[in-house]
C-alpha positions in Angstrom: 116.3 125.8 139.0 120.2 127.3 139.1 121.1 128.2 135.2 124.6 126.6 136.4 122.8 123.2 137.4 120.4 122.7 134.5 123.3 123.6 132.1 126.8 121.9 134.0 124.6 118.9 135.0 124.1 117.5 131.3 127.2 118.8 130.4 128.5 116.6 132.8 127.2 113.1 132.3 127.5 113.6 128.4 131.8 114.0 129.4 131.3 111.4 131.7 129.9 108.8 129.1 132.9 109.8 127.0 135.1 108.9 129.7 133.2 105.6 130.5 134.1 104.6 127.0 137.4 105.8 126.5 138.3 104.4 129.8 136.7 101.4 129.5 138.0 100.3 125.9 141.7 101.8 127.1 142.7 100.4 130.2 140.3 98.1 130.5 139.9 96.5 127.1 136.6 96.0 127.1 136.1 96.3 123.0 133.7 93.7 122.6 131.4 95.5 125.0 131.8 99.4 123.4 132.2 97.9 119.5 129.5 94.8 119.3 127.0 94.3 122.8 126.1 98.2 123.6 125.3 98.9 119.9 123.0 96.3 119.9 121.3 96.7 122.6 121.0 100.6 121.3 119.5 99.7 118.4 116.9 97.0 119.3 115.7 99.6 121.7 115.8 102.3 119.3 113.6 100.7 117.1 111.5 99.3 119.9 111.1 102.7 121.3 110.2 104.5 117.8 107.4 101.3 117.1 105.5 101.7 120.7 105.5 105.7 120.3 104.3 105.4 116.5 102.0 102.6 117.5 100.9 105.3 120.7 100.1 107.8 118.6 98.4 106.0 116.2 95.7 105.0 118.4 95.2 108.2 120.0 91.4 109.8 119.2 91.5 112.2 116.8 87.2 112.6 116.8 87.4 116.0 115.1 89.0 117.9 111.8 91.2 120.3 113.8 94.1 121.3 111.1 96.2 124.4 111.5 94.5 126.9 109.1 96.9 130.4 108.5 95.1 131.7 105.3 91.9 131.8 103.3 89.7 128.9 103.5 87.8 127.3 100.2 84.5 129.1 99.7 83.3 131.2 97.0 85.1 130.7 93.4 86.4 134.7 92.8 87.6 134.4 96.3 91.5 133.0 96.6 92.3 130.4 98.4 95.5 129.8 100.2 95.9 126.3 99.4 99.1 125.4 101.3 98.0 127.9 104.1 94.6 126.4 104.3 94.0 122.9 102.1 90.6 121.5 101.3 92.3 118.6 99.5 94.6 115.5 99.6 97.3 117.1 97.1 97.3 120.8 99.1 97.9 118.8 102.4 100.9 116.2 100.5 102.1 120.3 99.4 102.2 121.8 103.4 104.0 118.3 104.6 106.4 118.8 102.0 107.5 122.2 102.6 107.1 121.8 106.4 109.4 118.5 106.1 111.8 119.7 104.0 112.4 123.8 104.6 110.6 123.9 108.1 107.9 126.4 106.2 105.8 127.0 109.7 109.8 128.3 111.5 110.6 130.3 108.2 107.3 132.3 108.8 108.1 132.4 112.5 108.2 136.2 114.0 109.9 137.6 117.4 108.3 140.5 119.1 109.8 143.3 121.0 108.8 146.5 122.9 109.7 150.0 121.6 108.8 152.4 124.2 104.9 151.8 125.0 104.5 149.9 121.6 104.6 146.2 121.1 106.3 145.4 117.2 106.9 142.6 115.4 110.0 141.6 113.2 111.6 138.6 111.3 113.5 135.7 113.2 115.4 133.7 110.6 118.4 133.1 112.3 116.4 130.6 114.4 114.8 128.7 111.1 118.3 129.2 109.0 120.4 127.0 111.6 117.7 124.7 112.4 117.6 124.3 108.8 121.6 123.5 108.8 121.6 121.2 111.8 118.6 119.1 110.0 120.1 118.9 106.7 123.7 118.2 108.1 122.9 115.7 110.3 120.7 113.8 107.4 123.5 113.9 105.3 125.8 112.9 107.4 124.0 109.7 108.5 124.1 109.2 104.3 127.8 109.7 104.3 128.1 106.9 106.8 126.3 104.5 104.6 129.5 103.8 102.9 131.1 102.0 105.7 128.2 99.6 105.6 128.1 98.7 102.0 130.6 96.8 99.6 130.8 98.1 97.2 129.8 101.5 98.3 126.4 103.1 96.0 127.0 105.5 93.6 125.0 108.1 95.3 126.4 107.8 98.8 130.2 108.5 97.0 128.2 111.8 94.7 127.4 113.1 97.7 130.4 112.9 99.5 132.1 114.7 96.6 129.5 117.2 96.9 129.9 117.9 100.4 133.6 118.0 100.2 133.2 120.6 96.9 135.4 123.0 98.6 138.7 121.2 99.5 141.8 122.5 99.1 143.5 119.7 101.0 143.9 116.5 103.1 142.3 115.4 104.7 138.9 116.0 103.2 136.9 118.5 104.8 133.3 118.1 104.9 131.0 121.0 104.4 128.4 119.5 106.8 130.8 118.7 110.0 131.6 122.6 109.9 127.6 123.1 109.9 126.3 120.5 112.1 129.2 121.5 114.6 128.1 125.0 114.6 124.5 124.8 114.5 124.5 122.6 117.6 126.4 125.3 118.7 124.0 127.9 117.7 120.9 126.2 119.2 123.1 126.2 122.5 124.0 129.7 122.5 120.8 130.6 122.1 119.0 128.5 125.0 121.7 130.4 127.2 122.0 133.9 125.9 118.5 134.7 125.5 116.1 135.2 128.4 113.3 134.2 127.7 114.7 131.0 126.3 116.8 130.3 128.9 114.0 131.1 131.7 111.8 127.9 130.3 114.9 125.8 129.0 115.5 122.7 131.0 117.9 119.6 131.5 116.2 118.0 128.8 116.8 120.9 126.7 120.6 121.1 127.2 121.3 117.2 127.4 120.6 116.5 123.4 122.5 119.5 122.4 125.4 118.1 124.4 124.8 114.6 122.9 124.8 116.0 119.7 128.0 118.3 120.3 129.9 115.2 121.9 128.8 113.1 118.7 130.2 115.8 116.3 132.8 116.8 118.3 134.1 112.9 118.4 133.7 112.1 115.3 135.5 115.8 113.8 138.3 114.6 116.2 138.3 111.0 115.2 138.6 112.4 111.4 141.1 115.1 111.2 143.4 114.6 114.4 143.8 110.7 115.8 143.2 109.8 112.5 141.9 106.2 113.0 142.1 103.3 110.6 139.3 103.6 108.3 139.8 99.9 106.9 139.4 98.8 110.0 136.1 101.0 111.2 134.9 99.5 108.2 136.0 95.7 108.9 133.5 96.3 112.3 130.3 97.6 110.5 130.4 95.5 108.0 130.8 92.5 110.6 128.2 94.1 112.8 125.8 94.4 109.7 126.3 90.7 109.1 125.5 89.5 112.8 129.3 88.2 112.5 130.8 90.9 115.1 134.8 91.4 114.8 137.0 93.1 117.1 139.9 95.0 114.5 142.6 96.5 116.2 144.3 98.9 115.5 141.0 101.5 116.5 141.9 103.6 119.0 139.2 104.7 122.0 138.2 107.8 120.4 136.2 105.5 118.1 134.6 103.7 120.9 133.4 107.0 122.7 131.8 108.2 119.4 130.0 104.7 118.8 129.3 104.9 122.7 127.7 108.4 122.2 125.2 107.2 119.3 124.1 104.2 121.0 123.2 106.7 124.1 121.3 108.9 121.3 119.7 105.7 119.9 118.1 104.9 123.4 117.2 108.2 124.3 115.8 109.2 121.1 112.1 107.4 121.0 111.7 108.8 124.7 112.8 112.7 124.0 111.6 115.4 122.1 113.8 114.7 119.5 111.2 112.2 118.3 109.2 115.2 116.8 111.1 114.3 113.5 108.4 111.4 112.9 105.5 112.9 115.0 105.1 115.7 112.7 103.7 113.4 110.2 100.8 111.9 112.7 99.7 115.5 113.8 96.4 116.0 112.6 96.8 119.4 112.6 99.0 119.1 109.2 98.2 115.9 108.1 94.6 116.8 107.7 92.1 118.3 105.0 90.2 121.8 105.9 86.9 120.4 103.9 84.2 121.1 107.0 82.3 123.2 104.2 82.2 120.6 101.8 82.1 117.7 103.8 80.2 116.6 106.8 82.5 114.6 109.7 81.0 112.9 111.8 82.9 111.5 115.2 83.3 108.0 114.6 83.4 107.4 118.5 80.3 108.6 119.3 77.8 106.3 120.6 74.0 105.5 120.9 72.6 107.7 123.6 69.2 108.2 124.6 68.1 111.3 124.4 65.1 113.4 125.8 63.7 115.5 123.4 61.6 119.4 124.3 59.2 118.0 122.4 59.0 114.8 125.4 60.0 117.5 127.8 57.2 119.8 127.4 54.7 116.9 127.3 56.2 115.3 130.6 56.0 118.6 132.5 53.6 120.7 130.6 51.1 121.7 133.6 53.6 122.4 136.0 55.2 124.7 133.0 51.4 126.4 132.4 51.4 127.0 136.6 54.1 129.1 136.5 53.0 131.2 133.5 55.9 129.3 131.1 55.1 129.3 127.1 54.3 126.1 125.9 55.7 125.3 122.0 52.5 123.1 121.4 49.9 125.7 122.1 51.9 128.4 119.9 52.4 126.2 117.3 48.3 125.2 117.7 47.4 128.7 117.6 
C-alpha cells in the first residue's frame, strides 16, 4: 500500500472526527449529544470490550509451561541463576512483571542491527525504550491529573502530583511536564514509523490511526489549556454531573472541549479492539506470567484425555510371525534369550 494512503488516510478521519464535534456542538448545538450520550456510550463499550477480551484470553489453552527464558536456568547450587531472566519461582516471576510493567525491562534490553561492509553488528536502541517509556508514564499520569475534576474535594495525592509535574513553572498558566512529553513522544513514535524503512515497510493504517488519536487528544487538550482557555468551573460542573448519572449541560465551554471529549470516547471504543490493549494482555501471557520449574516439577496437560493406546509389546504379539517372515527382530525372543 501507497506510504501517502496508509499515513493521510488516518490522519484524515482523526481531523474529521474533530470537525464532527466542533461542528456539531458549534453550529449545531448539539451539547447534550458530544458532553452526556457519546461518553456514555464510550464507556459502556469500553468496559464491555476490555471484559469479553480479558474473559477471551482467559479461556484460551495454555496445555504447556512455555515462559520466555533469556538467562541461566535453576540447576546445580554453584551454578548462578538468573532469577529475573529465568524464574523457577512465584516471587522471581512477581520480580520480571514488575520491571517489565513498570520500566519496559524486555525494550530496555532491545538491540538494532546493522551491516558494516560484509559484517552483520549489533548495537544499543534506547531511544525506542526511552520514549515509549515517556509516552507510558505521561499518559498514566495524566489520566491521574484528571481525577481532580471528578472528585470534591480533590485527594491529596492527585493535587501532590500535579505540583510535581508542574515543578518547573516559571509562569501562568501552569505548564505540565507530562503534556510536553506525551506530545512529543507521540511524536517520536510517529517519526519513527515514517522515517525508518524497515518500520515503515510493515507499518499499517492501524499503526498510524492511534498515534493520530493520541496526537489529536494531546493536541486538544494542550490547546484547550494554554490558548482558548475554557472554564474550568464549568468542565468540572459536567464530570461531576456525569459521575453522578445527573448529566448537566454548563455553558460557557466552548467546542474545543467537546472535540477533546469526542476524541477520548473514540479511544475508549477502539481501545479493547486494537493493539493498544497489549497494556492488560501482558499480564495473561504465559510467557511472563509463568514459572521455569520443568526440572523440579512435573506438568502435566490438564486437557489431555483418555486414549487407547496400542502398545509394542501388543504390537509385536499381534504381528509377530509376519515380523519373523521377513527376517524382523522380535523384543520377546531377545529378551528370552
Amino acid at each position: 500500500m501507497n506510504n501517502g494512503i496508509k499515513i493521510g488516510v488516518p490522519l484524515l478521519i482523526v481531523v474529521a472526527l474533530a470537525a464532527i464535534a466542533w461542528i456539531g456542538t458549534d453550529a449545531f448545538h448539539l451539547d447534550m449529544l458530544f458532553g452526556v450520550i457519546i461518553p456514555y456510550i464510550a464507556l459502556a463499550l469500553f468496559i464491555v470490550g476490555f471484559v469479553i477480551r480479558i474473559i477471551k484470553w482467559a479461556r484460551s489453552a495454555v496445555p504447556f509451561r512455555i515462559p520466555t527464558t533469556c538467562g541461566q536456568e535453576k540447576s546445580m547450587p554453584w551454578v548462578k541463576q538468573a532469577k529475573l531472566d529465568n524464574p523457577s519461582s512465584s516471587a522471581g516471576v512477581v520480580g520480571r512483571m514488575l520491571l517489565e510493567v513498570l520500566c519496559f525491562r524486555s525494550l530496555f534490553r532491545n538491540s538494532k542491527a546493522k551491516k558494516d561492509g560484509d559484517k552483520l553488528s549489533f548495537g544499543s536502541a534506547k531511544w525506542l525504550w526511552l520514549f515509549a517509556l515517556a509516552f507510558h508514564w505521561s499518559m498514566l499520569i495524566i489520566v491521574f491529573r484528571h481525577l481532580r475534576l471528578f472528585f470534591e474535594p480533590v485527594p491529596a495525592i492527585v493535587t501532590g502530583v500535579e505540583v510535581v509535574d508542574s515543578a518547573f513553572q516559571i509562569g501562568l498558566p501552569i505548564i505540565y511536564i507530562t503534556d510536553v512529553l506525551f506530545v512529543g513522544a507521540v511524536t517520536f513514535l510517529f517519526l519513527r514509523r515514517v522515517v525508518l524503512p524497515q518500520v515503515r515497510y510493515i507499518s499499517l493504517q492501524n499503526d498510524f490511526f492511534p498515534l493520530f488519536l493520541l496526537l489529536g487528544i494531546g493536541i486538544s487538550g494542550v490547546v484547550m489549556r494554554y490558548f482558548f482557555r475554557i472554564d474550568i468551573v464549568a468542565v468540572k460542573e459536567l464530570t461531576m454531573s456525569l459521575v453522578a448519572f445527573q448529566p448537566v449541560i454548563p455553558e460557557n465551554v466552548g467546542p474545543i472541549l467537546y472535540v477533546h471529549l469526542f476524541l477520548v470516547s473514540v479511544l475508549l471504543i477502539y481501545f479493547p479492539w486494537s493493539k493498544l490493549m497489549h497494556a492488560p494482555g501482558i499480564f495473561l501471557s504465559p510467557t511472563r506470567n509463568m514459572a521455569n520449574n520443568n526440572r523440579a516439577v512435573r506438568h502435566v496437560n490438564p486437557w489431555n484425555y483418555p486414549v487407547k493406546v496400542h502398545s509394542y509389546e501388543e504390537y509385536e504379539e499381534e504381528y509377530g510371525e509376519k515380523m519373523k517372515r521377513v527376517g524382523l527382530p522380535l523384543d520377546s525372543e531377545t529378551n528370552a534369550g
